[in-house]
C-alpha positions as CSV (number, residue, x, y, z in Angstrom):
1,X,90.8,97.1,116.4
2,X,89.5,96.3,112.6
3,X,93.5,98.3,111.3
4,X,95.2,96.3,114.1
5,X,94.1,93.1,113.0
6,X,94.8,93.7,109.4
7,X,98.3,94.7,109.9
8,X,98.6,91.8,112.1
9,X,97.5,89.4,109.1
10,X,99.8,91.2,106.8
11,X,102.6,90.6,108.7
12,X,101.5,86.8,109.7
13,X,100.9,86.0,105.9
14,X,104.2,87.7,105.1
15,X,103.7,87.6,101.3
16,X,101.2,89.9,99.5
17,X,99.9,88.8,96.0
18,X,99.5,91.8,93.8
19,X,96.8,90.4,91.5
20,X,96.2,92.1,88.2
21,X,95.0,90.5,84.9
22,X,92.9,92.2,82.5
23,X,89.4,90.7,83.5
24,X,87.3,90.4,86.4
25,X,87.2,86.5,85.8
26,X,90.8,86.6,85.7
27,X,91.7,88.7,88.5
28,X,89.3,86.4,90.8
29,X,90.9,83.5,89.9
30,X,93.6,84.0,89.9
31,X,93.1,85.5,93.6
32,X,91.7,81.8,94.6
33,X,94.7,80.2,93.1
34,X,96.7,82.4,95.7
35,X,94.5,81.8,98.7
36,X,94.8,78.2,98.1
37,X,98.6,78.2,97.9
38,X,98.6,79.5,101.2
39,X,98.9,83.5,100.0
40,X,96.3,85.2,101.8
41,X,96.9,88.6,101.4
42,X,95.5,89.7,98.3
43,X,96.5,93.4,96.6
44,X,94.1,94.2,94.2
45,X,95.3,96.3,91.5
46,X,93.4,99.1,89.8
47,X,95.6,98.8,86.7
48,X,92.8,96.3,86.5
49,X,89.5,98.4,85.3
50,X,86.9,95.5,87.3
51,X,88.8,96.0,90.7
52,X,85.9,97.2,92.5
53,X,83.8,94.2,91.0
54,X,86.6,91.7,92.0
55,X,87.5,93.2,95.6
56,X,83.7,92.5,96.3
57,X,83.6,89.0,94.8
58,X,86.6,87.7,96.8
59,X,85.2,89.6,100.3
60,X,81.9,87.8,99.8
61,X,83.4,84.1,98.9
62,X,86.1,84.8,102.2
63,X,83.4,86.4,103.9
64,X,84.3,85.0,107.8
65,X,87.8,83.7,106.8
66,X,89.8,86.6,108.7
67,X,93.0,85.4,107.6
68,X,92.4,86.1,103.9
69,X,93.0,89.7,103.7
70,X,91.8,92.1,100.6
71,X,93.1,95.1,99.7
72,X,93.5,97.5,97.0
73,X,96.7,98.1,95.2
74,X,97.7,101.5,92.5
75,X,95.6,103.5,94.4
76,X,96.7,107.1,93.1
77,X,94.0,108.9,95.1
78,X,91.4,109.4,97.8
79,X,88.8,108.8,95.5
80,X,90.0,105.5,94.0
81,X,91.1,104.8,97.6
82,X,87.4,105.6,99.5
83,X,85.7,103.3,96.2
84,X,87.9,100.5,96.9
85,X,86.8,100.5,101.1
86,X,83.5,100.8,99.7
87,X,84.0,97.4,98.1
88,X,85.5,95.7,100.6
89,X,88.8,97.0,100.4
90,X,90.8,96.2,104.4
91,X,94.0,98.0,103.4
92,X,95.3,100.6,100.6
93,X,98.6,100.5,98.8
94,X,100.3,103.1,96.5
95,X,103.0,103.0,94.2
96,X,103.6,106.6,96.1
97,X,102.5,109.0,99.3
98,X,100.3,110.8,98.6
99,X,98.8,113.1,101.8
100,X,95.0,112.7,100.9
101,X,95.0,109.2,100.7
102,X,97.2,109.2,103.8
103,X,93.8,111.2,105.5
104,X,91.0,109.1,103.9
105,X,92.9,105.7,105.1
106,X,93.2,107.5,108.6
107,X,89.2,108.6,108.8
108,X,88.2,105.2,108.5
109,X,90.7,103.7,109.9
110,X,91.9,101.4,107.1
111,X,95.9,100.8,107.0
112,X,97.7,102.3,104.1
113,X,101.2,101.6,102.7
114,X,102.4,103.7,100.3
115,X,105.0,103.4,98.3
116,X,108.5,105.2,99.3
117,X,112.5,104.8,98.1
118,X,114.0,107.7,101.0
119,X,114.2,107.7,105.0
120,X,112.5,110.8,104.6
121,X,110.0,109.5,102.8
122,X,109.1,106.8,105.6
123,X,109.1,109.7,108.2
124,X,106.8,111.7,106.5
125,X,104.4,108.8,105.9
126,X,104.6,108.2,109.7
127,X,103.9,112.1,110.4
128,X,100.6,111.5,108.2
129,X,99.6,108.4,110.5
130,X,101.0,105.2,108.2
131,X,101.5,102.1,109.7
132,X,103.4,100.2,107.1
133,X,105.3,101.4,103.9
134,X,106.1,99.5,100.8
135,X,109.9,100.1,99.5
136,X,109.4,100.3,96.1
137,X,110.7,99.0,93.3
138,X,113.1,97.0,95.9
139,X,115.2,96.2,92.9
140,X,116.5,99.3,92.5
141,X,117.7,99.0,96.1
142,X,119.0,95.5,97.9
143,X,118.6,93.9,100.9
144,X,121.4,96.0,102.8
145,X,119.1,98.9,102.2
146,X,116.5,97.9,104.3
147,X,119.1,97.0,106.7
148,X,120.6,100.8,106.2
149,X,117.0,101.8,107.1
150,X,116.1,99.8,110.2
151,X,119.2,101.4,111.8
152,X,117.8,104.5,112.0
153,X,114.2,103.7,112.0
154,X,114.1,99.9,113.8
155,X,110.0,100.4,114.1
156,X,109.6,101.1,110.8
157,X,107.4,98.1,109.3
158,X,108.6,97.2,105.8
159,X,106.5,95.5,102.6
160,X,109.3,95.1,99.7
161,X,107.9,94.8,96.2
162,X,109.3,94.6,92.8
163,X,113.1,92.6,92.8
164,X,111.5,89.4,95.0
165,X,111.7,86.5,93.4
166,X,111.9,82.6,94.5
167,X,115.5,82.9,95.5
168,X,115.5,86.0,96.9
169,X,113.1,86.2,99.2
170,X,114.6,84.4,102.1
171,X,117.3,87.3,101.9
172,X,114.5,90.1,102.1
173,X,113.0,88.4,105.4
174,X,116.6,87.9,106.8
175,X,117.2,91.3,106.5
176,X,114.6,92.6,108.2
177,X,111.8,93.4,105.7
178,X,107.8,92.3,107.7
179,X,106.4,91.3,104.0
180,X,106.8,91.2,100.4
181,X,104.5,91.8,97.5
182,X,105.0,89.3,94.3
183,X,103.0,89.3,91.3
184,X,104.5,89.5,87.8
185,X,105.0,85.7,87.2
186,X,101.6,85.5,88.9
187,X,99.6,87.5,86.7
188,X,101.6,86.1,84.0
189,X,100.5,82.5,84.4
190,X,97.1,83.9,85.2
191,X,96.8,85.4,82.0
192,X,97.7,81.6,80.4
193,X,95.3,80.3,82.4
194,X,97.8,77.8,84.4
195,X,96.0,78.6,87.8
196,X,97.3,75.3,89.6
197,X,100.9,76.4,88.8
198,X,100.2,80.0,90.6
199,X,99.3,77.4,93.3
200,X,102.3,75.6,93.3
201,X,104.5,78.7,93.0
202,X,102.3,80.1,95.8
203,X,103.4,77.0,97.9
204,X,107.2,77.2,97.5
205,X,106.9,81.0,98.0
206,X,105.4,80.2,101.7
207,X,107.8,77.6,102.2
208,X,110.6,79.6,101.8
209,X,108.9,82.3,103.9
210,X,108.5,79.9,106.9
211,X,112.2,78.7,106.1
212,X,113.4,82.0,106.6
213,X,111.7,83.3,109.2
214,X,112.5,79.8,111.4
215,X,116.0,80.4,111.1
216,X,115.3,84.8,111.9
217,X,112.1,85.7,112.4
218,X,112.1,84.1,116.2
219,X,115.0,86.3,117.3
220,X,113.9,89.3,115.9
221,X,113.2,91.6,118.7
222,X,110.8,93.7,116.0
223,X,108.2,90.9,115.7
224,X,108.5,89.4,119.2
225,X,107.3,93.0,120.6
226,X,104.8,93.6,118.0
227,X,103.3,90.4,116.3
């Protein structure tokens, strides 16, 4: 029930924050910043070396608030993957599949989205039990691609990262994607210490969400049989 819920809020929050920095300090706040721009799904990224020590600072100051969800992000292995649940961690993303990871996330039950650019790559993630890919980078791709890829597989629940910007991302929800992942002018403005403005830009990011997905997301026969 735990993995239901959690894909449930990824798909309700509809915009993932993949929070880097290169300190714990800086990683947290700029994880509050997010939360408090409405962003509540948080992807911890172990290009950061105090992930561990941030993933369990953020799941005890949210501790009760189940629609801030914390997860890990770069997660190259099982090892790094079964550390990061051990902080806290309620979902795993990779920049690619990777089959051990794929059985660690399935063991204990912890939703994993791994990184894949190929139909066949979405149906071998499925085969190994995954719930939710991330297309990645979706630069290198469009928004008629995920349409090219909901044809075949229409169940097929879609994070897009890398490409999404401000004036983009109403085209990524319209054609079809459940989430996407933002973070490079995030970190960047973390990094400066401009917190409030990852606040504001965390604002207009859910604004443009909701936009979108007033004018799609209702019809969509995807999220009315599974939200």
């Amino acid at each position: 029930m735990i993995k239901i819920n959690t894909l449930r809020a990824l798909k309700e929050c509809g915009v993932v924050a993949v929070v880097r920095g290169n300190s714990k300090e800086v990683g947290v706040e700029i994880s509050k910043a997010c939360v408090k721009g409405g962003v509540k799904a948080l992807e911890v990224a172990y290009t950061n070396k105090f992930a561990n020590d941030i993933i369990k600072e953020l799941c005890e100051i949210y501790e009760g608030q189940d629609d801030v969800v914390i997860g890990a992000g770069t997660v190259l292995d099982a090892e790094t993957a079964r550390a990061a649940m051990l902080a806290g961690a309620k979902y795993i993303v990779s920049p690619a599949f990777d089959l051990e990871t794929a059985k660690i996330c399935n063991r204990y039950k912890v939703p994993y989205l791994p990184g894949i650019m190929t139909i066949n790559e979405i149906i071998t993630a499925h085969e190994a039990g995954v719930d939710f890919v991330k297309l990645f980078p979706g630069s290198a791709f469009g928004q008629g691609y995920v349409k090219a890829i909901k044809g075949p597989l229409p169940y097929a629940n879609i994070m897009v990262t890398g490409g999404v910007n401000i004036d983009n991302i109403d085209s990524w929800i319209k054609a079809g994607v459940d989430a996407v992942g933002i973070g490079g002018e995030l970190n960047k403005l973390g990094e400066e210490g401009k917190f409030e403005e990852i606040t504001a830009v965390c604002e207009q990011y859910m604004a443009k969400l909701n936009e979108a997905r007033g004018c799609s997301y209702e019809s969509c026969w995807f999220w009315r049989n599974n939200a």
